[in-house]
N, CA, C, O and CB atoms as a CASP TS submission, in Angstrom:
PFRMAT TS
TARGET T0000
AUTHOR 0000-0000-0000
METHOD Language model
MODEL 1
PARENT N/A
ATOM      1  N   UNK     1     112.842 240.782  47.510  1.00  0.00           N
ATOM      2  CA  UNK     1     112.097 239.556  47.631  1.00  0.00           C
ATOM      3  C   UNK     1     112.626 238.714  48.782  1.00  0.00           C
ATOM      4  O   UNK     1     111.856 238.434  49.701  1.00  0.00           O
ATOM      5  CB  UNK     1     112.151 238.778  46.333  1.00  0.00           C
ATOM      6  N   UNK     2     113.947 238.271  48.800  1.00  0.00           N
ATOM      7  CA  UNK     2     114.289 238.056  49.947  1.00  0.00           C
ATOM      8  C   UNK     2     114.040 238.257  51.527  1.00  0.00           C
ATOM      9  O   UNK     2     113.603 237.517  52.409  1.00  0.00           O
ATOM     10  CB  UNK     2     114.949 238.306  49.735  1.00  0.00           C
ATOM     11  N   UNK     3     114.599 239.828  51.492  1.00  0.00           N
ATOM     12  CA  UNK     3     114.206 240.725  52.624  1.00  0.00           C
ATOM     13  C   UNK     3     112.656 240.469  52.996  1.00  0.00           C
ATOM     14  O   UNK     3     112.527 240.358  54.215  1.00  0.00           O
ATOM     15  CB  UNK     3     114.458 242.310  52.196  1.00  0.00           C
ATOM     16  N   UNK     4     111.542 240.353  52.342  1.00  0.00           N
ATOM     17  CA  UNK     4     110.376 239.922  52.698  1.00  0.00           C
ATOM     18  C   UNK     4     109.960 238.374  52.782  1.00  0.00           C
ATOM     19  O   UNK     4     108.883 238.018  53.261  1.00  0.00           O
ATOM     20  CB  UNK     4     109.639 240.543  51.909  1.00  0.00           C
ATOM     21  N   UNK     5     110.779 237.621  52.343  1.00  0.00           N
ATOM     22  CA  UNK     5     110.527 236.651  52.609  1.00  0.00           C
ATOM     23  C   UNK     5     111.292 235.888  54.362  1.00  0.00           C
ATOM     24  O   UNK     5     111.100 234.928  55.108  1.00  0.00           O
ATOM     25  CB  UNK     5     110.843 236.136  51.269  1.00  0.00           C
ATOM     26  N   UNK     6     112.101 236.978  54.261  1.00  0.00           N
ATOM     27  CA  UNK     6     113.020 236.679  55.389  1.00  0.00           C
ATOM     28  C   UNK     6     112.203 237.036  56.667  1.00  0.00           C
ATOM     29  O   UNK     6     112.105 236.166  57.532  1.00  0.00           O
ATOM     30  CB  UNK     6     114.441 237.539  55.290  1.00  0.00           C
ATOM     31  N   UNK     7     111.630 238.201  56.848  1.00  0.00           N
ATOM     32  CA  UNK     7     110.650 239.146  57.094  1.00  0.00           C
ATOM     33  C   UNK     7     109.444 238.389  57.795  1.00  0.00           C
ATOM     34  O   UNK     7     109.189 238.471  58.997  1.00  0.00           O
ATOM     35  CB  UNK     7     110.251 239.863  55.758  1.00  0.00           C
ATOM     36  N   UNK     8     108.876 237.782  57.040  1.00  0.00           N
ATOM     37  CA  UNK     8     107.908 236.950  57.375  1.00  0.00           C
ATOM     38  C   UNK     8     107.926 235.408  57.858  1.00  0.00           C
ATOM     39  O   UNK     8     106.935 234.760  58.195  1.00  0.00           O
ATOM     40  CB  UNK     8     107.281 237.036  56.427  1.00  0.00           C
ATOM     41  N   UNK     9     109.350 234.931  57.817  1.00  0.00           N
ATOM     42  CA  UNK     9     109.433 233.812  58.453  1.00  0.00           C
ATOM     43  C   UNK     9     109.900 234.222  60.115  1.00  0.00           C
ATOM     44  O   UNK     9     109.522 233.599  61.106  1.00  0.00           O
ATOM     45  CB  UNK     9     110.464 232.862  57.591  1.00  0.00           C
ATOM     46  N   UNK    10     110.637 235.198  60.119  1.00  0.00           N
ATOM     47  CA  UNK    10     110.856 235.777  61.642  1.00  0.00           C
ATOM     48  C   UNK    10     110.043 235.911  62.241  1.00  0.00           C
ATOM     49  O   UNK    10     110.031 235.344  63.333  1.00  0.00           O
ATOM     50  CB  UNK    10     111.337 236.832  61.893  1.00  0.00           C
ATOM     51  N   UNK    11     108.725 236.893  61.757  1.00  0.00           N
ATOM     52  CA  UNK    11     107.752 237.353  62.234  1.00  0.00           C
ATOM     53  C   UNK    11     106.622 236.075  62.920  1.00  0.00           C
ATOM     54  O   UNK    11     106.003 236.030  63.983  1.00  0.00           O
ATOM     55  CB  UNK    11     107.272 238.230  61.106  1.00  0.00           C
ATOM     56  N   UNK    12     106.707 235.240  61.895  1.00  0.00           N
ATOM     57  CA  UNK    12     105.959 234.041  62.506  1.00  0.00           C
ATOM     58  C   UNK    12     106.494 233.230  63.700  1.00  0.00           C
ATOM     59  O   UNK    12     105.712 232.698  64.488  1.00  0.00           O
ATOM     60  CB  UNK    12     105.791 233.088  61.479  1.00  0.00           C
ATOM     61  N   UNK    13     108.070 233.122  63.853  1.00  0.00           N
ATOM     62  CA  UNK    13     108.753 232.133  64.739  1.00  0.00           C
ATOM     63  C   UNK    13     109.422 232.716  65.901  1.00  0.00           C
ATOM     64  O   UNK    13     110.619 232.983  65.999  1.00  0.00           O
ATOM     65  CB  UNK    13     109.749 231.372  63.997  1.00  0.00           C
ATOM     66  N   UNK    14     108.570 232.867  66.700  1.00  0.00           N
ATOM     67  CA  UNK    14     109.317 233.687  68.028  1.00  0.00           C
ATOM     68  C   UNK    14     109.854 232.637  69.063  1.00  0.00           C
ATOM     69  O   UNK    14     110.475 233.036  70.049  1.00  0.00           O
ATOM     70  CB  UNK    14     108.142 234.755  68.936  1.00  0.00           C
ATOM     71  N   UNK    15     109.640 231.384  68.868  1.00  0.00           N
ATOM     72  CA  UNK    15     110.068 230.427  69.753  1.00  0.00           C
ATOM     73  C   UNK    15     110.960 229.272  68.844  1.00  0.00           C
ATOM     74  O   UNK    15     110.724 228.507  67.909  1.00  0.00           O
ATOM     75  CB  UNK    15     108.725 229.821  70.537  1.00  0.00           C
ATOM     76  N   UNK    16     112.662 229.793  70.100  1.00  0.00           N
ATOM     77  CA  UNK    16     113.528 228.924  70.233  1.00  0.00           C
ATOM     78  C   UNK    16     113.951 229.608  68.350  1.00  0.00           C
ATOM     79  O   UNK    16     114.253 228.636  67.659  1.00  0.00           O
ATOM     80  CB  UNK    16     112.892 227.078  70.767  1.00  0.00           C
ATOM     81  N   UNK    17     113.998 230.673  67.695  1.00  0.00           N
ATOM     82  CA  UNK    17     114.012 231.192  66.927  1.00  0.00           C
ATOM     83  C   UNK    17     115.405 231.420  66.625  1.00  0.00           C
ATOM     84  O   UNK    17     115.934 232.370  67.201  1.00  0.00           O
ATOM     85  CB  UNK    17     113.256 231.984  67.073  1.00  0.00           C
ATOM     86  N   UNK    18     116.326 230.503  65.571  1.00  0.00           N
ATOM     87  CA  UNK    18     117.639 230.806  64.888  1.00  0.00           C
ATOM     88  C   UNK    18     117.842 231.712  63.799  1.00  0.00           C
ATOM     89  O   UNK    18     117.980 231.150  62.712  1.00  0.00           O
ATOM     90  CB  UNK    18     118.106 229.736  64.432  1.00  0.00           C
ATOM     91  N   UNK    19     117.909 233.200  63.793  1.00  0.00           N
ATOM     92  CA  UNK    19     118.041 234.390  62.744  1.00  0.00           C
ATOM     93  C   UNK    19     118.847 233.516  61.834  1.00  0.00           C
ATOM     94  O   UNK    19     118.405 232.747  60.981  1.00  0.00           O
ATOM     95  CB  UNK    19     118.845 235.962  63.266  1.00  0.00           C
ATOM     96  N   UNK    20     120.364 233.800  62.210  1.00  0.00           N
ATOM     97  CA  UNK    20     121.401 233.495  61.552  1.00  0.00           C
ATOM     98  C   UNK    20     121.681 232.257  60.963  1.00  0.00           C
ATOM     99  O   UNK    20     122.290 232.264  59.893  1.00  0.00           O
ATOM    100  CB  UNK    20     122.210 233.743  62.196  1.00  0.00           C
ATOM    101  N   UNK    21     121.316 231.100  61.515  1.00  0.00           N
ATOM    102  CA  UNK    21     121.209 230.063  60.814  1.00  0.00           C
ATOM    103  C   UNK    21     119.877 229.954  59.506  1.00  0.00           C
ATOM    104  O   UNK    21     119.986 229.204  58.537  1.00  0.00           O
ATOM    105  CB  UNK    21     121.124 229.070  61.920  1.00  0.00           C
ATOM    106  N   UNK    22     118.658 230.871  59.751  1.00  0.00           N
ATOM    107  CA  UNK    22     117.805 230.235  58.992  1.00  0.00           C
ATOM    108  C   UNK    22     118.345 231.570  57.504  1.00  0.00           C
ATOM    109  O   UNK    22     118.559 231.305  56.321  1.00  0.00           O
ATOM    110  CB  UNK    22     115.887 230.132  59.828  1.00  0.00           C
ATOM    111  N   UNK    23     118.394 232.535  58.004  1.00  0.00           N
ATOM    112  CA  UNK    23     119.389 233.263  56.092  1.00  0.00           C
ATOM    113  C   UNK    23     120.565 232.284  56.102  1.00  0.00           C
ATOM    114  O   UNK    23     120.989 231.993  54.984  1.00  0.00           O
ATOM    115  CB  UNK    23     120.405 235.522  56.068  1.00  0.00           C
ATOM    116  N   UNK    24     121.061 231.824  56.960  1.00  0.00           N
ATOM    117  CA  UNK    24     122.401 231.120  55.918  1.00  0.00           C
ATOM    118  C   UNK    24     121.797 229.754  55.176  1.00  0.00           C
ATOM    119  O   UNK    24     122.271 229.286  54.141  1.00  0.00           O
ATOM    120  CB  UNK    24     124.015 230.512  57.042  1.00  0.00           C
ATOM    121  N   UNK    25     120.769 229.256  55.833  1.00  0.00           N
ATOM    122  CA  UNK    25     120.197 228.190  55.447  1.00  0.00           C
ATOM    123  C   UNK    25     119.467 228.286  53.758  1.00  0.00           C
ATOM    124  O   UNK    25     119.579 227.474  52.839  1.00  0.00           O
ATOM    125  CB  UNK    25     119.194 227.931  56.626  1.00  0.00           C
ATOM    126  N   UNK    26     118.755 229.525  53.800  1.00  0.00           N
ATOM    127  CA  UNK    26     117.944 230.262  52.892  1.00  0.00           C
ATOM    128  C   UNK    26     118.937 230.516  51.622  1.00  0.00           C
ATOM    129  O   UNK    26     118.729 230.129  50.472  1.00  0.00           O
ATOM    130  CB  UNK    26     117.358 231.669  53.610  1.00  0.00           C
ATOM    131  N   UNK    27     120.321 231.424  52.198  1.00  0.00           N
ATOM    132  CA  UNK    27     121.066 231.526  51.179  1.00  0.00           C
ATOM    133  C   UNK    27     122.025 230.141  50.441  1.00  0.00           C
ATOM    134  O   UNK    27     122.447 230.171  49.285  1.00  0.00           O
ATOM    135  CB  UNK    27     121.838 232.583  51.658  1.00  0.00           C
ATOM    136  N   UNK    28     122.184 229.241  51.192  1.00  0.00           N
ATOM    137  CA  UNK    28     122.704 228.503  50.186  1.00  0.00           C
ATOM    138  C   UNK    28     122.053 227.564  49.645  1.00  0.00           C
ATOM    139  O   UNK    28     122.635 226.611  49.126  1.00  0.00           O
ATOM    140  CB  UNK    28     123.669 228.047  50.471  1.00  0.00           C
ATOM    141  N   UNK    29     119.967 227.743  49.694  1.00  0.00           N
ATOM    142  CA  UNK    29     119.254 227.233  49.113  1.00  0.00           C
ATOM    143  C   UNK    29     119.208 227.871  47.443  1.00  0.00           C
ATOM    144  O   UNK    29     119.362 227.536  46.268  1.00  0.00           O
ATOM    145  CB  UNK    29     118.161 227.277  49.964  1.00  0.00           C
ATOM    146  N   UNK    30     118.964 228.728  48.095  1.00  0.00           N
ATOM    147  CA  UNK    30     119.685 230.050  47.305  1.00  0.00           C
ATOM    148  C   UNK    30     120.369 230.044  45.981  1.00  0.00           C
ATOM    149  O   UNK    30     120.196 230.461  44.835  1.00  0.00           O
ATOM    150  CB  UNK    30     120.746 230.562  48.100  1.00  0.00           C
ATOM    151  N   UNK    31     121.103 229.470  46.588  1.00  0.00           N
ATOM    152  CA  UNK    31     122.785 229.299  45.433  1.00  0.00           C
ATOM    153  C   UNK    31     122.323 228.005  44.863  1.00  0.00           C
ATOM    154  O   UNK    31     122.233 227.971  43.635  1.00  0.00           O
ATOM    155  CB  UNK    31     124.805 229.032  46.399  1.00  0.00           C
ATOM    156  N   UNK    32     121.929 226.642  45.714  1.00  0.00           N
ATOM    157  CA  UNK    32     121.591 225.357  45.022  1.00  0.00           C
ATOM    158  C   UNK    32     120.613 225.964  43.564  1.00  0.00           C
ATOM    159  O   UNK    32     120.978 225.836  42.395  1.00  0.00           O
ATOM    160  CB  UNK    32     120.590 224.193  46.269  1.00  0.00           C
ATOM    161  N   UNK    33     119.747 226.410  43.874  1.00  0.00           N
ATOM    162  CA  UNK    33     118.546 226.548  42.715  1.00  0.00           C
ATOM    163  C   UNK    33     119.415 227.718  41.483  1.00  0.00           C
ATOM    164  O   UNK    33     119.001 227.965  40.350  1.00  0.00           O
ATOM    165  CB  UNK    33     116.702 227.445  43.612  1.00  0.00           C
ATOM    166  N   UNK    34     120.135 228.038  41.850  1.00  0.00           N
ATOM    167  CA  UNK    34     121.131 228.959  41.062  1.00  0.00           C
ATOM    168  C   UNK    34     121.875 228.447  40.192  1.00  0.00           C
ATOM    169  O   UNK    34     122.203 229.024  39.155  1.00  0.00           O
ATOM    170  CB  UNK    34     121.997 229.596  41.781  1.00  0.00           C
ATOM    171  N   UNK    35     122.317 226.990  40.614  1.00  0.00           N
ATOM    172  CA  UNK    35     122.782 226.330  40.321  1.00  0.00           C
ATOM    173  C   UNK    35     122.784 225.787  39.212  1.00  0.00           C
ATOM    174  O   UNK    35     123.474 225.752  38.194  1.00  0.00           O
ATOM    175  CB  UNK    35     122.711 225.950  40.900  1.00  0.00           C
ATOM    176  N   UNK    36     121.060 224.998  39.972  1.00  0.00           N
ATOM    177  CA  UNK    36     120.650 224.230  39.196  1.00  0.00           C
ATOM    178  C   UNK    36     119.894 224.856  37.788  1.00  0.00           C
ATOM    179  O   UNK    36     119.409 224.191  36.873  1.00  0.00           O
ATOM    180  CB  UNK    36     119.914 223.449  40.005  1.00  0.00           C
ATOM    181  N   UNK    37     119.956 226.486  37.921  1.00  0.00           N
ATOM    182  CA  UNK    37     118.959 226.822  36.481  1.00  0.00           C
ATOM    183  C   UNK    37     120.491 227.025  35.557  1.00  0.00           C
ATOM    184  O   UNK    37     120.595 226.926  34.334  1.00  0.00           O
ATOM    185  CB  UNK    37     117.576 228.725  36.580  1.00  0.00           C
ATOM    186  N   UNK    38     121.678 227.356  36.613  1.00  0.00           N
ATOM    187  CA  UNK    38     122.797 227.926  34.948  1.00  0.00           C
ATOM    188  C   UNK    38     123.355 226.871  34.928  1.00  0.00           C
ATOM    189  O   UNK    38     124.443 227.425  35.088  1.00  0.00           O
ATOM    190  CB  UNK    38     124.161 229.348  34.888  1.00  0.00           C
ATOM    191  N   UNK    39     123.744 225.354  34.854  1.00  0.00           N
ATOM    192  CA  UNK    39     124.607 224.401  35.136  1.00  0.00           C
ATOM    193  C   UNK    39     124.094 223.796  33.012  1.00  0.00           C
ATOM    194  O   UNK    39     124.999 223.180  32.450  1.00  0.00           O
ATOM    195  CB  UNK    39     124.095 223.203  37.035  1.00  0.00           C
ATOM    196  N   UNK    40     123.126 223.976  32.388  1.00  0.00           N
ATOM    197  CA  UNK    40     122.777 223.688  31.463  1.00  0.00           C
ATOM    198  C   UNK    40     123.173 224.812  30.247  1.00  0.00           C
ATOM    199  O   UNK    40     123.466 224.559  29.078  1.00  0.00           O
ATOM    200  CB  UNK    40     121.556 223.378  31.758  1.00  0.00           C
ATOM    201  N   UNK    41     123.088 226.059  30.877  1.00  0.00           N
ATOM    202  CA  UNK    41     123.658 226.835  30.101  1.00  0.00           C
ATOM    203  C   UNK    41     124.778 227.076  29.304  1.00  0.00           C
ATOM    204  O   UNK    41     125.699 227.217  30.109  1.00  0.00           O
ATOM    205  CB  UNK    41     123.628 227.386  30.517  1.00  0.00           C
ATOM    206  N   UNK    42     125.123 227.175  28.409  1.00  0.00           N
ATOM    207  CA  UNK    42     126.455 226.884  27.329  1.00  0.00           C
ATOM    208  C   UNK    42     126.925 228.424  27.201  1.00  0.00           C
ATOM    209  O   UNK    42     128.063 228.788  26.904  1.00  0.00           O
ATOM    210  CB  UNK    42     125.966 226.081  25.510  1.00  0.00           C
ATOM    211  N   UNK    43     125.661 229.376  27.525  1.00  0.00           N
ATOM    212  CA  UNK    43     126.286 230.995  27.359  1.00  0.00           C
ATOM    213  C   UNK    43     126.501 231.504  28.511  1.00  0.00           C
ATOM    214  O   UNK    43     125.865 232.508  28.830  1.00  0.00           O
ATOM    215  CB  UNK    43     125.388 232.081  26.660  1.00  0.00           C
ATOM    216  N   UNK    44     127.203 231.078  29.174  1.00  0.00           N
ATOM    217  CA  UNK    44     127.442 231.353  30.793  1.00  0.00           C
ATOM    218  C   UNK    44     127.806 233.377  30.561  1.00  0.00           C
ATOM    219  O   UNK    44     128.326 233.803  29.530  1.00  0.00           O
ATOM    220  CB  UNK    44     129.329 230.041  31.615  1.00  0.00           C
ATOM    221  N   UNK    45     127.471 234.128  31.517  1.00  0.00           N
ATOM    222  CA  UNK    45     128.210 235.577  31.816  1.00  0.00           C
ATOM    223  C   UNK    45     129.030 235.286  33.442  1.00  0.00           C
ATOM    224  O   UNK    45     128.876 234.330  34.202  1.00  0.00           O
ATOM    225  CB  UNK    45     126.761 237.115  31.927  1.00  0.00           C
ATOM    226  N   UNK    46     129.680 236.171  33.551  1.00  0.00           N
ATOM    227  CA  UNK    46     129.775 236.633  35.257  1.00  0.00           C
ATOM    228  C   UNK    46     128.968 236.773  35.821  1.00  0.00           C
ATOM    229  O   UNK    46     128.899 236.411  36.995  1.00  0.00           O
ATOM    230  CB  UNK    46     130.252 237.654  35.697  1.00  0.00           C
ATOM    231  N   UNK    47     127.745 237.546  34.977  1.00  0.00           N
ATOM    232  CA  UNK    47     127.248 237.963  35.820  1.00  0.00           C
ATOM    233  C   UNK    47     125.985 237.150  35.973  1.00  0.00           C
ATOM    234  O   UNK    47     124.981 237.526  36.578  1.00  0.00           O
ATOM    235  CB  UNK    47     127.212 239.215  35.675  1.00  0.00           C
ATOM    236  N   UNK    48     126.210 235.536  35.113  1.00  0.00           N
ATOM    237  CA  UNK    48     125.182 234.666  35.440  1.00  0.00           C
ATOM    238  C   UNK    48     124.931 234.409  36.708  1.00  0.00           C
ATOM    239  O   UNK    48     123.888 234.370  37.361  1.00  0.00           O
ATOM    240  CB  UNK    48     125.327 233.598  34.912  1.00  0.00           C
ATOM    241  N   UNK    49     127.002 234.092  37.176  1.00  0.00           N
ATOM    242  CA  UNK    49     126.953 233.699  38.146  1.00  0.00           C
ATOM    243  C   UNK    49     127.334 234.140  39.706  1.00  0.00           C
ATOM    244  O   UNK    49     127.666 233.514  40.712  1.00  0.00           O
ATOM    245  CB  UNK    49     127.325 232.977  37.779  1.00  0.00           C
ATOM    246  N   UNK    50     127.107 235.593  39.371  1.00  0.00           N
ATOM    247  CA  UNK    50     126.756 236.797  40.674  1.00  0.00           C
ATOM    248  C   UNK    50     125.636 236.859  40.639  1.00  0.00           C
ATOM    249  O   UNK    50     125.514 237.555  41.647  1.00  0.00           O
ATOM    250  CB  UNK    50     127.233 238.305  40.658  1.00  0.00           C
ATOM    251  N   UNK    51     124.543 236.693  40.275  1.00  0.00           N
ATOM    252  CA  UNK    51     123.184 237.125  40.304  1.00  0.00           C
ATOM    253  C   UNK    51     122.011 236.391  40.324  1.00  0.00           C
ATOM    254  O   UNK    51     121.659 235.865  39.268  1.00  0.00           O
ATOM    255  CB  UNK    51     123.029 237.772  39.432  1.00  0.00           C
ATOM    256  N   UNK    52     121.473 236.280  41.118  1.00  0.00           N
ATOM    257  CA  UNK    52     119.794 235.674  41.808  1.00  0.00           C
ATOM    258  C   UNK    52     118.832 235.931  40.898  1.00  0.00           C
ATOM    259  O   UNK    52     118.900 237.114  40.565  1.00  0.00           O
ATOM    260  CB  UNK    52     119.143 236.468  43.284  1.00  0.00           C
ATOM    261  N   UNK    53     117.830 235.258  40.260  1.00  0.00           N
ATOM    262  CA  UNK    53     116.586 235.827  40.195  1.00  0.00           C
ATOM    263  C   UNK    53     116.013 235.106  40.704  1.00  0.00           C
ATOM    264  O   UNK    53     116.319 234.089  41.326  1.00  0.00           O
ATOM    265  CB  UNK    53     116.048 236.149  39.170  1.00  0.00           C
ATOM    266  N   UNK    54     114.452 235.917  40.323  1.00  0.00           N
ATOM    267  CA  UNK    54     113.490 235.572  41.222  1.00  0.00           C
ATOM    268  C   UNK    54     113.294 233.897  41.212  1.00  0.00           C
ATOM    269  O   UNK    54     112.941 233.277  42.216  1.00  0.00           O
ATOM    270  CB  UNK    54     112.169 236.390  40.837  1.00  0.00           C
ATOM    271  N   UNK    55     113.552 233.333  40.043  1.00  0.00           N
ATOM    272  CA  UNK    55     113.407 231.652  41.203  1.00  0.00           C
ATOM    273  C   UNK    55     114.317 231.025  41.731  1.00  0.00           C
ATOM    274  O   UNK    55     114.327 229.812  41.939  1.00  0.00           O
ATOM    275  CB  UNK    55     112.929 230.376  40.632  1.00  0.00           C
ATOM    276  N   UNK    56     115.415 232.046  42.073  1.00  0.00           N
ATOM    277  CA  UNK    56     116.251 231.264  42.864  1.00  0.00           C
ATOM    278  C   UNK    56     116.003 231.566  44.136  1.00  0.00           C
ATOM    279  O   UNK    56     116.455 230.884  45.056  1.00  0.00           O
ATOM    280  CB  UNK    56     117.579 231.391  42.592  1.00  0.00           C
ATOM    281  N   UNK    57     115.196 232.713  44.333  1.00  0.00           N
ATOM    282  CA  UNK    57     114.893 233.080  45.578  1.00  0.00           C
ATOM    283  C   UNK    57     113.649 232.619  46.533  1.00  0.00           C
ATOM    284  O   UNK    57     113.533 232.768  47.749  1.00  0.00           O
ATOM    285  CB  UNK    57     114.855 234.273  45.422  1.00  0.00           C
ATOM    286  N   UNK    58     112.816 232.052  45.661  1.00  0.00           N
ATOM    287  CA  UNK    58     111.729 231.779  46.149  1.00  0.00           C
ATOM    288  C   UNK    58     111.829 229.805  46.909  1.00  0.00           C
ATOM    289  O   UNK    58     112.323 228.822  46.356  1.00  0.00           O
ATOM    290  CB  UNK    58     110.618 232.182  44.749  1.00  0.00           C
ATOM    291  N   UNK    59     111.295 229.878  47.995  1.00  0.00           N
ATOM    292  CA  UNK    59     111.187 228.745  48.606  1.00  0.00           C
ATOM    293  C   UNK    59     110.009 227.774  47.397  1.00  0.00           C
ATOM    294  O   UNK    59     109.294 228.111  46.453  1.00  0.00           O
ATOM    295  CB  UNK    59     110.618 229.121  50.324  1.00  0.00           C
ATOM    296  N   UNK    60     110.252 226.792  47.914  1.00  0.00           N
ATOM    297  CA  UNK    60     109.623 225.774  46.919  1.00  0.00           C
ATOM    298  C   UNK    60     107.973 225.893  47.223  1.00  0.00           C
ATOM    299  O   UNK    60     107.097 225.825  46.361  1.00  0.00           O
ATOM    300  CB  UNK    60     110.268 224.064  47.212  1.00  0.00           C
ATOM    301  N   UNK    61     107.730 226.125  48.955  1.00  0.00           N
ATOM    302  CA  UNK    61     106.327 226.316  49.630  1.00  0.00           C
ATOM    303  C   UNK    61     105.188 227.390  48.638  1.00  0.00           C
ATOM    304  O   UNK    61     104.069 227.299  48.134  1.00  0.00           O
ATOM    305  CB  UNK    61     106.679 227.102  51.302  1.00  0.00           C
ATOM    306  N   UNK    62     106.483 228.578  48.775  1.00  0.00           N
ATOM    307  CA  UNK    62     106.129 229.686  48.006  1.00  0.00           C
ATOM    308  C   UNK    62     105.401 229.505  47.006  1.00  0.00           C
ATOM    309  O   UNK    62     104.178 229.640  46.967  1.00  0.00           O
ATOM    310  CB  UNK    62     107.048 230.294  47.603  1.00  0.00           C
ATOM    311  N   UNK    63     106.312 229.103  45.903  1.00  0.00           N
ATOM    312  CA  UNK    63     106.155 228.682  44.644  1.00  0.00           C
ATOM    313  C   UNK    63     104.835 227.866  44.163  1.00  0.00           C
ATOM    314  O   UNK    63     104.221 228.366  43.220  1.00  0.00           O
ATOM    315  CB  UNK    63     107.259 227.961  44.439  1.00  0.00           C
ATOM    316  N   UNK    64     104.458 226.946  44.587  1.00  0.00           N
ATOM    317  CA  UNK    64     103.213 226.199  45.029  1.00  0.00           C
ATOM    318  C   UNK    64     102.263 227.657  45.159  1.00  0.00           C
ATOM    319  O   UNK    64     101.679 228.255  44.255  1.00  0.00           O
ATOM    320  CB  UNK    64     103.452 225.138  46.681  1.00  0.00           C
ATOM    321  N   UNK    65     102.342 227.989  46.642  1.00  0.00           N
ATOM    322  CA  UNK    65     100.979 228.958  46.596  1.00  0.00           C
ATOM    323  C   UNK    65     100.977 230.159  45.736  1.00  0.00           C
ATOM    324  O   UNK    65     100.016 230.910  45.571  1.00  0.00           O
ATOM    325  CB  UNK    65     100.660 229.542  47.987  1.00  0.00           C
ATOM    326  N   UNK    66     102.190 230.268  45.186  1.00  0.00           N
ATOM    327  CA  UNK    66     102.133 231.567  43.733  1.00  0.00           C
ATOM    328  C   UNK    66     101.338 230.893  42.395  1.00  0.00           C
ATOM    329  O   UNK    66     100.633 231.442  41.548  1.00  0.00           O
ATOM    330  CB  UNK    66     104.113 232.042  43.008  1.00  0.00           C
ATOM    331  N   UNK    67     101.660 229.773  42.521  1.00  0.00           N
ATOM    332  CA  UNK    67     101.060 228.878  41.446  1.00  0.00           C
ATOM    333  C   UNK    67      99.857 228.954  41.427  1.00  0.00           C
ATOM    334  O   UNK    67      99.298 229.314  40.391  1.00  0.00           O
ATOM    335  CB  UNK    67     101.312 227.582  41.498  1.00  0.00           C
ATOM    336  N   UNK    68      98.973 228.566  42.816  1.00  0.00           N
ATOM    337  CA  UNK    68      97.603 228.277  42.911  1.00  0.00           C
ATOM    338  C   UNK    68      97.155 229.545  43.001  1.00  0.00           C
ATOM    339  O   UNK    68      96.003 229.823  42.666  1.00  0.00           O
ATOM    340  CB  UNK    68      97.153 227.380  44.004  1.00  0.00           C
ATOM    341  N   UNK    69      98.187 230.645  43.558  1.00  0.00           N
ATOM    342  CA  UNK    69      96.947 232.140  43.057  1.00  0.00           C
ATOM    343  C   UNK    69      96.798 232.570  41.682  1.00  0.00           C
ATOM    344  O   UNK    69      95.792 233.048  41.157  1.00  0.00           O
ATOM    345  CB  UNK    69      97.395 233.707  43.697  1.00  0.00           C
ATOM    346  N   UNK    70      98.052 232.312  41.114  1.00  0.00           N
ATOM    347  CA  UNK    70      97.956 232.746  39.855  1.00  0.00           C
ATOM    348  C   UNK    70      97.088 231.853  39.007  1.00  0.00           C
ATOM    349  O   UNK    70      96.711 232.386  37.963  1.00  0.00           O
ATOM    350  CB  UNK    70      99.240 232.885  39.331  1.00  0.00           C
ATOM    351  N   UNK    71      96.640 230.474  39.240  1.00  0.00           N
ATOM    352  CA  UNK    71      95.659 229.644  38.572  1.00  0.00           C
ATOM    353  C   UNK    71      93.929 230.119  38.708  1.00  0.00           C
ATOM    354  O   UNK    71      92.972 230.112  37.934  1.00  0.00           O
ATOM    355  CB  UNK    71      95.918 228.164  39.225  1.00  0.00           C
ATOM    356  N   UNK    72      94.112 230.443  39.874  1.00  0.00           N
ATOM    357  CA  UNK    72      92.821 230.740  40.545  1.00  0.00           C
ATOM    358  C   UNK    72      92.697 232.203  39.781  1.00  0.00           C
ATOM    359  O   UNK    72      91.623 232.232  39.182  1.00  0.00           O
ATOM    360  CB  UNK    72      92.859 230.741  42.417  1.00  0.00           C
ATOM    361  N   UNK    73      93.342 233.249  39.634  1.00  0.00           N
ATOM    362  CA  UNK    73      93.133 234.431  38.773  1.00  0.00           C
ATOM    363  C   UNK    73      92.688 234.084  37.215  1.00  0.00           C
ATOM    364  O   UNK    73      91.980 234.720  36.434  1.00  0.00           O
ATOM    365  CB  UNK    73      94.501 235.256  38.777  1.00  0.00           C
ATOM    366  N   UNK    74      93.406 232.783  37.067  1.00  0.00           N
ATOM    367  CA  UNK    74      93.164 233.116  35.629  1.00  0.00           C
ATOM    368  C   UNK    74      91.863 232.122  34.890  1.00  0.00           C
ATOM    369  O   UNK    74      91.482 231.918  33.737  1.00  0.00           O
ATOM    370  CB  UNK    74      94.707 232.857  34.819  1.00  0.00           C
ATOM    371  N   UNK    75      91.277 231.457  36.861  1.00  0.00           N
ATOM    372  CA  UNK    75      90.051 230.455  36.181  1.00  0.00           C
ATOM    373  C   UNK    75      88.609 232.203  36.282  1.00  0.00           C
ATOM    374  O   UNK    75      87.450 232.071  35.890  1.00  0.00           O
ATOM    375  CB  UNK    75      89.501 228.297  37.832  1.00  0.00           C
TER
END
């Protein structure tokens, strides 16, 4: 999910275009939303806190237009 999301922001920005800053940017958006879903949790694992899912990965933009397709499927 990443890898394609990464994928497609490159692909769009060929001008004045920062690789390395925009995954490091991505990844410690990354980690914030990671954060913010186990910080409530009382049953913490390790491996809560080695591991991504999918909404920690997704940009907020994203999320929005996953929303409105998946609304629009289900009108």
């Amino acid at each position: 999910m990443a890898e394609t999301y990464l994928r497609g922001i490159a692909e769009g920005n060929t001008k004045n275009f920062a690789n390395a800053r925009l995954v490091r940017n991505y990844f410690e958006r990354c980690i914030d939303r990671q954060a913010t879903r186990i910080v409530q949790d009382e049953n913490l694992t390790e491996e809560d806190l080695i591991t991504f899912v999918r909404e920690d990965m997704i940009e907020g933009n994203v999320v929005n237009a996953l929303g409105k397709e998946e609304a629009e499927k289900g009108a």
